[in-house]
C-alpha positions in Angstrom: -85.6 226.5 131.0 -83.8 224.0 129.6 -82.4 224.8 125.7 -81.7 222.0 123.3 -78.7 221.2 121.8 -77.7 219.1 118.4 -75.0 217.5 118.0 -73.8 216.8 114.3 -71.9 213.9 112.9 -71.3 212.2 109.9 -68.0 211.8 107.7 -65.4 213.4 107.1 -66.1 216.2 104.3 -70.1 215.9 104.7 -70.6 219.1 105.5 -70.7 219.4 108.8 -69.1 222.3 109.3 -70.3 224.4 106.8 -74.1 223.1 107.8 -72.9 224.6 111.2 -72.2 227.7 109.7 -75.1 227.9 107.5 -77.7 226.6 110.8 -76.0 229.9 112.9 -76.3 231.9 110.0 -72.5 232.7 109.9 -70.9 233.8 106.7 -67.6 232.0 107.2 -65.4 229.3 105.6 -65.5 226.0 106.8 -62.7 224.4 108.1 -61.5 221.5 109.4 -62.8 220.5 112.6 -59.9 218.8 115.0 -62.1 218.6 117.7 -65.7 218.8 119.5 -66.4 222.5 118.5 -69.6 224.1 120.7 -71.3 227.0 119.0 -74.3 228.2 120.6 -76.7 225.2 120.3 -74.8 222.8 117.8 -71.5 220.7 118.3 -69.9 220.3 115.3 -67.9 216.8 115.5 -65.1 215.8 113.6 -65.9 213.5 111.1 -63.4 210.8 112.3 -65.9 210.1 114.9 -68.2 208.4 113.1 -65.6 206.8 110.8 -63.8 205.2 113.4 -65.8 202.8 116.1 -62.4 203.9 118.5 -64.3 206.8 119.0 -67.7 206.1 119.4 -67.4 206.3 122.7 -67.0 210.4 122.1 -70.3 210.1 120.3 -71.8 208.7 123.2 -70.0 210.8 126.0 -70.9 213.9 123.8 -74.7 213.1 123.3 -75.3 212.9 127.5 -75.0 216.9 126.4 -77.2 217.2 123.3 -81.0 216.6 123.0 -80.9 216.1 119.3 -78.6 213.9 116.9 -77.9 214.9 113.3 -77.0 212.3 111.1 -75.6 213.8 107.7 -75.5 212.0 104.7 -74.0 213.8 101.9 -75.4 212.6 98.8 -72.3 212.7 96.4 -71.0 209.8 98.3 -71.7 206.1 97.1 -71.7 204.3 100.8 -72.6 205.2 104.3 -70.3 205.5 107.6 -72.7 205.0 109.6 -73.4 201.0 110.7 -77.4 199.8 110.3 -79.3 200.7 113.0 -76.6 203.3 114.5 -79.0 205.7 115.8 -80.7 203.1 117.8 -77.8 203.2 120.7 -77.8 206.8 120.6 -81.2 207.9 123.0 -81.6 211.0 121.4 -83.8 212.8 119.3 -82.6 211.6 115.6 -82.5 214.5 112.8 -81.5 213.0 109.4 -79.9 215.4 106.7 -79.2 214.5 103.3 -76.2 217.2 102.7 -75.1 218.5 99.1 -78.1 218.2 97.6 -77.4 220.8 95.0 -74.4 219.2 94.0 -74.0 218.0 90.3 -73.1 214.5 91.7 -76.0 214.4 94.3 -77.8 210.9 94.4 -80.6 212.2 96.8 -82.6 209.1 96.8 -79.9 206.7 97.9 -78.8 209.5 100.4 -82.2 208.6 101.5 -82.2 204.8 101.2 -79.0 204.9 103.5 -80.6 207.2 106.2 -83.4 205.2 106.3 -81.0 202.0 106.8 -79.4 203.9 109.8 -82.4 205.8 111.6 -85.5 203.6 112.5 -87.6 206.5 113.3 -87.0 210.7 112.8 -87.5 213.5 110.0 -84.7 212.9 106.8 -84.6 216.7 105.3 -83.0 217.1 101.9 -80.6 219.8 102.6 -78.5 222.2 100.8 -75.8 224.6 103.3 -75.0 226.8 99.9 -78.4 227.5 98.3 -80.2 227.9 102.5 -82.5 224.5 101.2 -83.7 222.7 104.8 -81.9 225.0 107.1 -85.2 226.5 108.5 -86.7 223.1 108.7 -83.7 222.3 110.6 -83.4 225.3 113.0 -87.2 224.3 113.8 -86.7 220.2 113.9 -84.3 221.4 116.5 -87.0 223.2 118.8 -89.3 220.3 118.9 -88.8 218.3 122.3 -90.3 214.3 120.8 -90.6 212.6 118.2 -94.7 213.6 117.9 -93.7 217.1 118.0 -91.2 216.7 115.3 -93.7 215.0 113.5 -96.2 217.7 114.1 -93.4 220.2 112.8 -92.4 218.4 109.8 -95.8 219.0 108.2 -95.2 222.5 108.1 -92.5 222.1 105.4 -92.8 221.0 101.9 -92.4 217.2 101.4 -90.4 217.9 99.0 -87.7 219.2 101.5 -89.0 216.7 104.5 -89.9 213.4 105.4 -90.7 210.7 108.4 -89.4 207.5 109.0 
């Protein structure tokens, strides 16, 4: 039986690693990440793979192991790594996640606006690793094996929390 697999990415300080932690329910510190990191289902990236188009080609090696992508956005931050359309060379199941969304400085809806910009199709979950906001929609986004069945899935949740593109 075949068990899916995200991969996360997004830029450096997004949250990536502490979204790991919170999705395995780990209490630990985040730190770091040099490297592809595999933990159970997820594969935490470092965020100079997305910032830097010399390593794309990591992103794409690494998602020919990964049914799902997660494209994190954290919402304190004014501009977006990730190029229009990005997702659409990546033929994987797209998870947005709008990280930080607790914070003080959070501008949620333009966390949005730039997902939206990246992803032409896929669920965008407003997420917070700290307060547990989106994990469980995550951990089930995850599960789902199409688009329809995320879609399905993504009506379960408060709209609030959840959307589709």
């Amino acid at each position: 039986m075949k068990k899916n697999r995200a991969m996360l990415i997004g830029s450096i300080g997004a949250g990536k690693s502490t979204m790991t932690n919170a999705l395995l329910g780990r209490r630990v510190e985040a730190v770091k990440t040099q490297t592809l990191t595999y933990y159970d289902w997820i594969v935490d990236t470092p965020g100079e793979y997305a910032e830097n188009p010399m390593y794309y080609r990591s992103i794409m090696a690494t998602c020919l192991e990964v049914t799902h992508v997660i494209y994190i956005q954290d919402a304190t931050r004014s501009t977006c790594i990730f190029p229009p359309g990005f997702a659409t060379g990546i033929p994987k199941l797209p998870i947005g996640v709008i990280s930080k969304a607790d914070s003080p400085q959070a501008d949620v809806d333009r966390a949005v606006e730039q997902l939206k910009k990246v992803m032409a199709k896929g669920p965008l979950v407003i997420c917070s690793a700290y307060t547990g906001q989106g994990i469980e929609e995550i951990r089930h986004l995850v599960l789902q094996d199409s688009l329809e069945d995320m879609r399905e899935c993504s009506r379960l949740f408060s709209p609030d929390l959840i959307s589709f593109i």
